[in-house]
Every structure is written in C-alpha cells, then in structure tokens.
C-alpha positions, 0 to 999 in steps of 0.5 A: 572615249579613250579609257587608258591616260595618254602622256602629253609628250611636253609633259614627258619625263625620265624614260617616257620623254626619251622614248617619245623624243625618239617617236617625234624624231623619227615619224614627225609626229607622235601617234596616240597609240606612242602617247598611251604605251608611254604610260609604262615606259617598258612597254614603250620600249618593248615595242619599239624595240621589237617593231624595229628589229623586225624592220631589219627583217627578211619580209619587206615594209609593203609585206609587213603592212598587209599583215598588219592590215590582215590581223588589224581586220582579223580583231576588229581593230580601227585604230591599227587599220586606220594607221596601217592604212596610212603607212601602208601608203606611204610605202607604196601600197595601192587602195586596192592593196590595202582593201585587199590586205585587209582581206589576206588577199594580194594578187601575188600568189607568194603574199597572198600565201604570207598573208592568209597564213597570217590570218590563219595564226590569228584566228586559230591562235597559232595552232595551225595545221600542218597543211597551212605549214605546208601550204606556206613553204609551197609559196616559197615561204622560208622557216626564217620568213615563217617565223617573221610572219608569226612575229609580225602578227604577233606585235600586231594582236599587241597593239590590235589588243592594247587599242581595244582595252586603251580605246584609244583615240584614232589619230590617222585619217579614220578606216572602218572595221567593215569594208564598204563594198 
C-alpha cells in the first residue's frame, strides 16, 4: 500500500498543476511516481529538470535506460524496474536487453563496461577504485561520459530511494525485483 499521499492531477493547483500538465502533455499519461513527487512541487521540478538535462546529454536513451535498470536491480526497486522496463522498450531495448541491463551486462563490451561501472557506483556508494576508473576509460568511456554515468545513477538511487520510502503504487506493466530464470 503506498505510504506518501499522491495529488490527483484534476485536483492539482499553483506549481503541482504546472508541472503535471507538462508530464500529461509530454508522456500521454502521468505515472504514479509524478503524481507522489507532486506533493512537493520543488522535487517535481528538480527531477524533471535533471532528467531533462541529461536527455540532451552524450550517453544515448537506450544507454541511460540500461543504467536505469542496472541501479533499479542494484536497490531492489520494483517500481523503477517495471517502468524502466517499459521505456526501455519503447526506445528499442530488446527482453534480453533488459534482462541482461538488469544484470550490467550488454554484449557490447563498451556498455557493458558503462553499466558495471554504474554498478560499481551504486554499490560502492561512489568510492570506486581507480582500476574501475581505469577500466571504464579503457572502454572508450570520456571523463564527460563518465561524469553522465555518475549523474545518471545518481537520479536513479533518487527515484529507486523516494519509491522505497513512498511505496509507491506500480502503475506500469509490474517487473519483479528477482529475474526468473
């Protein structure tokens, strides 16, 4: 049961009502996790405005949404995997992708580098070693594209953490935490 209050966009007023009208505008629809950030409008806001500045970014969709799955794994969070699952189709992800993302893996040796190096981030809480520094610029990883990697899990554990605390209700076709194998 979801814990944090979400605002009914119809319902909506001053900055919240702004800002969902955008999300509606923009994706057709207003996922659940808009819907509970709308509940303090600054939050909203900073993610939307960081999502959308690392959209103009170097790292390509298909790139940022295998991160998005490989931290989503990392913390356990079903909402952002079932979402992420769903966009990441919708940018051309394949199931195996997807399965694999979740993992860090890609049989492209450059993004599998990206994501197990997003994957370290996450589970070393960003003290990583200088042989995974070492290891990413060896796949041909940028200090810019590395920076993007950092910014990108570093809006995913946002999200992975906020649906943890708010519960949120999953409002995407639902993906478990655990692969089946």
């Amino acid at each position: 049961m979801q814990r944090l209050t979400s605002v009914n966009p119809a319902e909506a007023t001053g900055k919240a009502k702004q800002l969902l009208d955008g999300v509606q505008a923009k994706l057709g629809m207003t996922p659940n996790l808009m819907k509970t950030l709308a509940t303090a409008p600054a939050a909203l806001e900073a993610y939307l405005s960081f999502s959308g500045a690392l959209g103009t970014g170097t790292l390509d969709a298909k790139l940022r949404e295998q991160i998005a799955l490989t931290v989503a794994q990392a913390n356990a969070c079903e909402y952002c995997l079932s979402a992420h699952s769903t966009i990441g189709k919708m940018v051309g992800l394949k199931p195996e992708e997807i399965a694999a993302s979740r993992q860090a893996h890609s049989s492209d040796p450059k993004r599998e580098a990206g994501l197990k190096f997003a994957q370290t981030v996450v589970v070393a809480r960003g003290e990583v070693s200088d042989d995974a520094l070492t290891l990413v610029r060896g796949a041909g990883y940028s200090d810019g594209e590395i920076t993007e990697i950092v910014a990108n899990v570093a809006i995913n554990i946002f999200t992975n953490y906020f649906n943890h605390v708010a519960r949120t209700d999953v409002d995407f076709p639902r993906v478990a935490v655990t692969l089946a194998e």
